[in-house]
py3Dmol code that shows the C-alpha trace and the ligand (Angstrom):
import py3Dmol

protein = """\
ATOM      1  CA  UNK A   1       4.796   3.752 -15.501  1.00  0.00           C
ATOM      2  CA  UNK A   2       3.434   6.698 -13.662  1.00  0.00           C
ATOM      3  CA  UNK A   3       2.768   5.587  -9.565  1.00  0.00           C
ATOM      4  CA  UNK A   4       0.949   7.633  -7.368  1.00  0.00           C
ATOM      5  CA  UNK A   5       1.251   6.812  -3.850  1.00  0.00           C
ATOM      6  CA  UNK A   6      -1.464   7.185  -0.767  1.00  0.00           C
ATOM      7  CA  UNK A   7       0.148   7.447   2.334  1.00  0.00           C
ATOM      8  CA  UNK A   8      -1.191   8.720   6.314  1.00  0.00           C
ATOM      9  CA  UNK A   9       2.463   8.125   8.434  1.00  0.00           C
ATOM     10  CA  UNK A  10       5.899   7.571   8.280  1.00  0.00           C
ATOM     11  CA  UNK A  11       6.464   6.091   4.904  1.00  0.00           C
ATOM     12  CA  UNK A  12       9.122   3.535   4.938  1.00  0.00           C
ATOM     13  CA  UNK A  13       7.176   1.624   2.259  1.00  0.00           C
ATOM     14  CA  UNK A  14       7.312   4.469   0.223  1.00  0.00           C
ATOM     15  CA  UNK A  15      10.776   5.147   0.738  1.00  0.00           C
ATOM     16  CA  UNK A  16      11.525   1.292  -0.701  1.00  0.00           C
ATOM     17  CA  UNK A  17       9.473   2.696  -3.605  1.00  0.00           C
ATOM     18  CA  UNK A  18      11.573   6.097  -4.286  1.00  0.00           C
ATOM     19  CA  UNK A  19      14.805   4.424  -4.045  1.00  0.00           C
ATOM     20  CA  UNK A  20      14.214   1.339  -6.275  1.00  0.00           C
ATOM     21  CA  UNK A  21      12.294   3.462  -8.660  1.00  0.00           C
ATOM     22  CA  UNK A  22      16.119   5.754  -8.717  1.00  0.00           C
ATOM     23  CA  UNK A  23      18.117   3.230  -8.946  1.00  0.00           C
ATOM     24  CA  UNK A  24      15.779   1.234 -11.905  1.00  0.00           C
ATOM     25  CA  UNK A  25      15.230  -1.591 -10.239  1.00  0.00           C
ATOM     26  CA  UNK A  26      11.299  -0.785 -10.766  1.00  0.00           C
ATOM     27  CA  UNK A  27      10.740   0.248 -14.003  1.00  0.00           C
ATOM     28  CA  UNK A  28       8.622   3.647 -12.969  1.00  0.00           C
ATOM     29  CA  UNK A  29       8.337   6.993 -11.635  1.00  0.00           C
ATOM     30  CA  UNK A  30       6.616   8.013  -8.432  1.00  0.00           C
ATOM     31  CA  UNK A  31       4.521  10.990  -9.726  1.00  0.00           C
ATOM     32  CA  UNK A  32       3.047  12.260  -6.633  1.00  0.00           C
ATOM     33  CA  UNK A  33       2.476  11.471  -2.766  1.00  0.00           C
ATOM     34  CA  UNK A  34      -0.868  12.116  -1.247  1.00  0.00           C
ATOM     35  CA  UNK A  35      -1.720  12.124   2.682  1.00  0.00           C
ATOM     36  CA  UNK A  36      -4.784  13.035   4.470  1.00  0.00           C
ATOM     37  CA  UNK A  37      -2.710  13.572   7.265  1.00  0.00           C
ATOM     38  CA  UNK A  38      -0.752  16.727   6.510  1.00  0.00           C
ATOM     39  CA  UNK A  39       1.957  15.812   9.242  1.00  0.00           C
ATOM     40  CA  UNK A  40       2.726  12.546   7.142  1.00  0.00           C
ATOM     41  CA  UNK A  41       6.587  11.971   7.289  1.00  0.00           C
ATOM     42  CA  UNK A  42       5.913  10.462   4.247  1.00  0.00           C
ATOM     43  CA  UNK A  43       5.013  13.889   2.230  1.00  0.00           C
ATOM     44  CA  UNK A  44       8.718  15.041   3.577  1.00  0.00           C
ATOM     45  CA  UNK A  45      10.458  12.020   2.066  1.00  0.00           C
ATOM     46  CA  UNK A  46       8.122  13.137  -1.203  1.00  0.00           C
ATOM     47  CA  UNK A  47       9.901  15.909  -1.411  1.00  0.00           C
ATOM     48  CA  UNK A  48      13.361  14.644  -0.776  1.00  0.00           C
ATOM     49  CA  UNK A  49      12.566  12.782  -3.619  1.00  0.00           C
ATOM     50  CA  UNK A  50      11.401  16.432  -5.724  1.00  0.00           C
ATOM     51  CA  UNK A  51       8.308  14.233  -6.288  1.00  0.00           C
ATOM     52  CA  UNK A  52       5.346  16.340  -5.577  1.00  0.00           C
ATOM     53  CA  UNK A  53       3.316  16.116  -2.092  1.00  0.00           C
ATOM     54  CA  UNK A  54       0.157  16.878  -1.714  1.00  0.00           C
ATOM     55  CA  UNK A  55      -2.315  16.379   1.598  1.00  0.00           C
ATOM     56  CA  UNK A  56      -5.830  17.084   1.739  1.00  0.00           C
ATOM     57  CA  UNK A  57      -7.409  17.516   4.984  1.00  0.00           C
ATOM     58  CA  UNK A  58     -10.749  15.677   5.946  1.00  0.00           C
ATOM     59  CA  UNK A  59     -12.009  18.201   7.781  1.00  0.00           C
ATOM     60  CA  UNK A  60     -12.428  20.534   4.133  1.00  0.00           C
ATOM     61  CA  UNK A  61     -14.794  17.981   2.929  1.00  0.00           C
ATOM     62  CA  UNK A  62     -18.303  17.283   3.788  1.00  0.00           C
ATOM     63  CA  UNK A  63     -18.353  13.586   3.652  1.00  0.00           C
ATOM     64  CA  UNK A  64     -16.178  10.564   2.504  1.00  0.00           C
ATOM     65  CA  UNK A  65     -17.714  10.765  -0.883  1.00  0.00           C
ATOM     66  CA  UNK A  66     -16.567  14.370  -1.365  1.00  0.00           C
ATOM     67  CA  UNK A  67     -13.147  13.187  -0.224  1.00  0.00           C
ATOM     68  CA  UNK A  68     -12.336  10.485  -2.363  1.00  0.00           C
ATOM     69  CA  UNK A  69     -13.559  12.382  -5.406  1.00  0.00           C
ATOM     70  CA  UNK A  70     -11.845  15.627  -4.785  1.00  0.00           C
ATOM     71  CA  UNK A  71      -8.474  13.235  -4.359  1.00  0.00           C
ATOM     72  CA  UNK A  72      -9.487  11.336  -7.544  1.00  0.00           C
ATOM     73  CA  UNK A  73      -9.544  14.276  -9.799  1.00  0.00           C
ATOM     74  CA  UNK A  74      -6.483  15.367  -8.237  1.00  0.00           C
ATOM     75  CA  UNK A  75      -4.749  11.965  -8.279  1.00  0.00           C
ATOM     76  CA  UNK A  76      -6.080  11.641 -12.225  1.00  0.00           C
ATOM     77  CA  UNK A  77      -4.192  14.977 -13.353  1.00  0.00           C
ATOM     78  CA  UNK A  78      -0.718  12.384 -12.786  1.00  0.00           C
ATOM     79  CA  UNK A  79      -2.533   9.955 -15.072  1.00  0.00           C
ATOM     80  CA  UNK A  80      -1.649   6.855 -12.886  1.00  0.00           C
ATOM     81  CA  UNK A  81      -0.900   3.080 -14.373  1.00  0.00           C
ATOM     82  CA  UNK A  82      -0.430   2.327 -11.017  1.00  0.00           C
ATOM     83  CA  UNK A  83      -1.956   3.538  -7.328  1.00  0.00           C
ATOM     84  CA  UNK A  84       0.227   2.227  -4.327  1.00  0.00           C
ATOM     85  CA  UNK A  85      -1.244   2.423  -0.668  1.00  0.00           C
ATOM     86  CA  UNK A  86       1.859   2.787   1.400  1.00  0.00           C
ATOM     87  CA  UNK A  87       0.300   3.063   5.248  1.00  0.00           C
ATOM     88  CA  UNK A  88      -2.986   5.282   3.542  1.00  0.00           C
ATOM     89  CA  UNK A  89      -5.081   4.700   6.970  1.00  0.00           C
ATOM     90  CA  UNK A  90      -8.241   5.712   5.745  1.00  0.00           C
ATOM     91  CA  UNK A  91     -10.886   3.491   4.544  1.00  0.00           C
ATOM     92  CA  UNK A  92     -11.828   4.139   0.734  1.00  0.00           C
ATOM     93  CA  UNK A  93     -15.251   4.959  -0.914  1.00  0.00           C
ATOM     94  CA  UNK A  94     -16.535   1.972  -3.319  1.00  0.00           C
ATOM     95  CA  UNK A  95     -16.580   4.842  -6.081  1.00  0.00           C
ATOM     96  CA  UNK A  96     -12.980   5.216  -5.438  1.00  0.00           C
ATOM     97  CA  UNK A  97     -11.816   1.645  -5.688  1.00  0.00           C
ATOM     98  CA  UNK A  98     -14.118   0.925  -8.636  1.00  0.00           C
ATOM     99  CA  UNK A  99     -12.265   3.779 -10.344  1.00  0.00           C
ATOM    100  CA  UNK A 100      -8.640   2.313  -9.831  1.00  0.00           C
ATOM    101  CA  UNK A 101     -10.232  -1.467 -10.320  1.00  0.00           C
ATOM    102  CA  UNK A 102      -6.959  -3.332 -11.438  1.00  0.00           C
ATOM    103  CA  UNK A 103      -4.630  -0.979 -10.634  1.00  0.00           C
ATOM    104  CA  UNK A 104      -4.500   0.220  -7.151  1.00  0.00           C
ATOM    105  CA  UNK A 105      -2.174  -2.194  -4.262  1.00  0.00           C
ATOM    106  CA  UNK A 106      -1.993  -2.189  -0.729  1.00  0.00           C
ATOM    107  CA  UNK A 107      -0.157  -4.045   1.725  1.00  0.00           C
ATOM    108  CA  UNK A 108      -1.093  -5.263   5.005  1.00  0.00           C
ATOM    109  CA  UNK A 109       0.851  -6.129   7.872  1.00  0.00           C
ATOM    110  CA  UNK A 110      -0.843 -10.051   8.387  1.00  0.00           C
ATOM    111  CA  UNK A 111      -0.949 -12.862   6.381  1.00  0.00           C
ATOM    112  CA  UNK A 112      -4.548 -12.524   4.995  1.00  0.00           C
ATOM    113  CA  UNK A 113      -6.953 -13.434   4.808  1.00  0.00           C
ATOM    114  CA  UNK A 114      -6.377 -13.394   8.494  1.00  0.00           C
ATOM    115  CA  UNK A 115      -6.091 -10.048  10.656  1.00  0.00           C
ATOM    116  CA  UNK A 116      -8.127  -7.938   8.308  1.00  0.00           C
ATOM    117  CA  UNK A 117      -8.166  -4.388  10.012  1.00  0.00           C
ATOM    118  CA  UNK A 118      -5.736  -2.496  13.217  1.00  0.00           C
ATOM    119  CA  UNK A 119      -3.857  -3.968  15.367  1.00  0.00           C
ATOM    120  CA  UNK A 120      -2.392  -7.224  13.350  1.00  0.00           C
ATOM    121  CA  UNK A 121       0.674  -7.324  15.710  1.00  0.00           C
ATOM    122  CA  UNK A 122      -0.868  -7.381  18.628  1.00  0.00           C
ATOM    123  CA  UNK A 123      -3.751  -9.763  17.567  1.00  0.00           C
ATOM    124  CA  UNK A 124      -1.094 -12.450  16.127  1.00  0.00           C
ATOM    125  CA  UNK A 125       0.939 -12.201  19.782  1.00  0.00           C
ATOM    126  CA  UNK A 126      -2.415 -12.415  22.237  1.00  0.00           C
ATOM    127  CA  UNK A 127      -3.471 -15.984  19.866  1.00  0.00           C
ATOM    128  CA  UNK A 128       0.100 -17.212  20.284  1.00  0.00           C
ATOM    129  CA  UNK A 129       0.764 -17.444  16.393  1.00  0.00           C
ATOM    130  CA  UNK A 130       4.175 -19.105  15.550  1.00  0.00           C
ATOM    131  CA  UNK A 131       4.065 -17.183  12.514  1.00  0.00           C
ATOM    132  CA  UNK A 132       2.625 -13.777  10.937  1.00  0.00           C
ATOM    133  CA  UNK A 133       3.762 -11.235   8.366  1.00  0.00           C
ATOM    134  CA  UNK A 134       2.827  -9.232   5.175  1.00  0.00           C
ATOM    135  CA  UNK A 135       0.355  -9.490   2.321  1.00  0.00           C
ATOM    136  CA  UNK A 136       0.404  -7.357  -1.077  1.00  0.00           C
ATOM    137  CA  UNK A 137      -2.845  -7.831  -2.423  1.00  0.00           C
ATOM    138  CA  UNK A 138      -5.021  -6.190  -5.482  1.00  0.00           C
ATOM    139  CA  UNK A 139      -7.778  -3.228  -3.556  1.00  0.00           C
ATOM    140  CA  UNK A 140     -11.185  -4.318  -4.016  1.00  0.00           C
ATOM    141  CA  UNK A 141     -14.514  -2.875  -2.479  1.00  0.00           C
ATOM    142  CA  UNK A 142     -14.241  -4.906   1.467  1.00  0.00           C
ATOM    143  CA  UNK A 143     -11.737  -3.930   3.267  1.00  0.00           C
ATOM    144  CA  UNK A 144      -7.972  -6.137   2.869  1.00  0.00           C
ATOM    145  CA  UNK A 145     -10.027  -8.706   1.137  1.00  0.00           C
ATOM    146  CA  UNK A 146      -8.759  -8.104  -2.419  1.00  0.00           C
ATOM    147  CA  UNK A 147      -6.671 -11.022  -4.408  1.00  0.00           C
ATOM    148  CA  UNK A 148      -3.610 -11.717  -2.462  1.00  0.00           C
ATOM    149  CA  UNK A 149      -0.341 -11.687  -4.462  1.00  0.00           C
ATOM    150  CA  UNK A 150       2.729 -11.871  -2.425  1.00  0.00           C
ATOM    151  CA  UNK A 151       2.968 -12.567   1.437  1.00  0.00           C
ATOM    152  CA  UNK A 152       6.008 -12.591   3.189  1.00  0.00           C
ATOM    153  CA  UNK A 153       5.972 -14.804   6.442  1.00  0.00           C
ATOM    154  CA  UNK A 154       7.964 -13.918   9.586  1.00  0.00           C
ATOM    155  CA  UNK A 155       8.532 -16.097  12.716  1.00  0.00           C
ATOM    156  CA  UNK A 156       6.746 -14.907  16.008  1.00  0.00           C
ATOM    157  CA  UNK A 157       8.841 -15.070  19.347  1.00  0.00           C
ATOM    158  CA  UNK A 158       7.529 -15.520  22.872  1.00  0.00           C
ATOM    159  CA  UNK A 159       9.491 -13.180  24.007  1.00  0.00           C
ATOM    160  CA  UNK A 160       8.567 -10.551  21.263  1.00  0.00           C
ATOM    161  CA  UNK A 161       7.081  -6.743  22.082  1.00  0.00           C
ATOM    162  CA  UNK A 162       5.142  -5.055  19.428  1.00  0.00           C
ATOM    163  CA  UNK A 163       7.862  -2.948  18.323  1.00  0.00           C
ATOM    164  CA  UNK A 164      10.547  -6.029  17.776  1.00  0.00           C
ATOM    165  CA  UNK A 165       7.514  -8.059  15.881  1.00  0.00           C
ATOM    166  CA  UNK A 166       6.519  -5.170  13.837  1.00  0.00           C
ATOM    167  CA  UNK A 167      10.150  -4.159  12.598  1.00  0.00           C
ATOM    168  CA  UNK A 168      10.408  -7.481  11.616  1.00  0.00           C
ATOM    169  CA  UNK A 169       7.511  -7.250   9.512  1.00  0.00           C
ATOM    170  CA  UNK A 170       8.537  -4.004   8.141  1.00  0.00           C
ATOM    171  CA  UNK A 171      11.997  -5.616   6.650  1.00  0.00           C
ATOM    172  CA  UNK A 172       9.708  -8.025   4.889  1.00  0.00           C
ATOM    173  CA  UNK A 173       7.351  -5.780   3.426  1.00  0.00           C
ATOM    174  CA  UNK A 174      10.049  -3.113   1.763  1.00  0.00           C
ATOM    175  CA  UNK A 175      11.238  -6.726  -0.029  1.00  0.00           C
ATOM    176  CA  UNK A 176       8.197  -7.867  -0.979  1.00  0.00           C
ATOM    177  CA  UNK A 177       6.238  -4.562  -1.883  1.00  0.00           C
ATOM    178  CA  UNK A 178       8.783  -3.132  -4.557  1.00  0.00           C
ATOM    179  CA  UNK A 179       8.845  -6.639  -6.164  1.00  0.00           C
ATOM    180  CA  UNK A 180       5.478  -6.437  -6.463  1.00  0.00           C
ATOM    181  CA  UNK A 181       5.330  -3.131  -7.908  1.00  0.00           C
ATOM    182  CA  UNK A 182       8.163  -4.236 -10.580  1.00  0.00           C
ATOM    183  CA  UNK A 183       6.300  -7.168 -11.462  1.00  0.00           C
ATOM    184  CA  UNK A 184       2.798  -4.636 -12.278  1.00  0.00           C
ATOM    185  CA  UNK A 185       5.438  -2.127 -14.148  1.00  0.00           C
ATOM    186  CA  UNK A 186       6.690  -4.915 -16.389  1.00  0.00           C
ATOM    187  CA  UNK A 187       3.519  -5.953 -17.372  1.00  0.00           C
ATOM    188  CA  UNK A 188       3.526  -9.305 -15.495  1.00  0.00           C
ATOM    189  CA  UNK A 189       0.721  -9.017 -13.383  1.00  0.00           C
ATOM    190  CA  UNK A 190      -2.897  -8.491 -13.606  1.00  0.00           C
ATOM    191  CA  UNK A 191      -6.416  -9.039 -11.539  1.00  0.00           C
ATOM    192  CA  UNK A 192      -8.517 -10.918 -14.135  1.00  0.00           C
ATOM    193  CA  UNK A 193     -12.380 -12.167 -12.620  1.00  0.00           C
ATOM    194  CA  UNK A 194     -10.731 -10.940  -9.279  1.00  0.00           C
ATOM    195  CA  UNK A 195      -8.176 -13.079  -9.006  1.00  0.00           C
ATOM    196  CA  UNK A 196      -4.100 -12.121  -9.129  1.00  0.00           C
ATOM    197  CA  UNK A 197      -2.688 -13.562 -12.244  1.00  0.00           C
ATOM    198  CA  UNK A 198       1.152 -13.226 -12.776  1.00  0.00           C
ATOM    199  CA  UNK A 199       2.612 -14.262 -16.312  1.00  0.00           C
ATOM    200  CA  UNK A 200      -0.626 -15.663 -16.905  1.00  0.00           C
ATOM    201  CA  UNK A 201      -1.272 -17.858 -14.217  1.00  0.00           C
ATOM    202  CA  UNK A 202      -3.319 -17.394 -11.140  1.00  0.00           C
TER     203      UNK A 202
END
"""
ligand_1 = """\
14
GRF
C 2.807 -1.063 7.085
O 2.935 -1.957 8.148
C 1.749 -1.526 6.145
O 1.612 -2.906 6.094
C 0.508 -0.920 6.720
O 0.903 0.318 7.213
C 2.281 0.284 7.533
C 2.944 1.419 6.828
O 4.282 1.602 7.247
N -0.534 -0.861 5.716
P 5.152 2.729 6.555
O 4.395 4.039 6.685
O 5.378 2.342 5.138
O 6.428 2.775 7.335
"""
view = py3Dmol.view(width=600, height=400)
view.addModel(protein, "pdb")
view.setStyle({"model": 0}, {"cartoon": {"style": "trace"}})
view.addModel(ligand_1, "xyz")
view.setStyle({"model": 1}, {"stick": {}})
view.zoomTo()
view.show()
């Protein structure tokens, strides 16, 4: 399977994604790496990987529309089964995620459907949650709403800081992300009438 991934930051997800995707443990190639941030750490790791990197800068387009279709038709030439967003921080036109319907991920730092949006960490810690963590889900139109296929749940501390609660996060999602991805490789998992199905069942 050819897997283009969308990333805006450090990439650690992505990293997950490189290495299992060496080693065979998901059965597909990362074809490219697109930012629209051109400091990305992520497009370095890209390129670690000889995987090509590409960033497009906002600023070189007129509006979100022109964007997202510019990065389309260059995401396209790969000829992606599969789009991954790994960190991409920038919301997507409706044009966009109807293209990819089906075959575009993302994962969010909450357990959805709470915590759409920034700042999960810190939202989970100020309501005094005993519990938050990760959610792969399909990409749909509204925003970390899509089908929800995998969550990962992590225990919250009193005593936690942002950095301690995140990193714990983090060690959940480059578990459950990959797996995810595998599963979608192998043919396992679909979004049928907008719902996550995995070897057939919902
Ligand atoms: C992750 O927490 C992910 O859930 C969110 O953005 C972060 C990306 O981290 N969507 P990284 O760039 O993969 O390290």
């Amino acid at each position: 399977a050819s897997i283009v991934v969308l990333v805006s930051g450090n990439g650690s997800n992505l990293q997950t994604i490189l290495d299992q995707c060496e080693q065979g443990s998901i059965n597909g190639k990362v074809t490219a790496v697109f930012s629209n941030k051109s400091t990305a750490y992520g497009l370095e790791r890209a390129q670690q990987a000889g995987v090509d990197a590409i960033s497009l800068a906002q600023g070189d387009f007129a509006d979100r529309a022109a964007f997202d279709a510019e990065l389309m038709t260059q995401i396209d030439q790969y000829q992606p089964d599969l789009i991954v967003l790994a960190g991409y921080m920038r919301i997507l036109s409706d044009n966009f995620v109807q293209h990819y319907a089906g075959k575009m991920l993302n994962i969010h730092p909450s357990l959805l459907p709470k915590y759409p949006g920034l700042d999960t960490h810190q939202r989970a810690m100020d309501n005094g949650d005993k519990e938050h963590g990760a959610s792969v889900h399909f990409v749909t139109p509204e925003l970390d709403a899509g089908p929800v296929i995998l969550q990962a749940k992590v225990p919250v501390f009193t005593e936690d800081d942002i950095e301690e609660l995140s990193s714990r996060v983090h060690t959940q999602e480059h578990m459950i992300y990959p797996m995810v991805i595998q599963w979608f490789c192998a043919g396992r998992l679909a979004m049928t009438n907008g719902k996550a199905v995995l070897d057939g069942e919902e």
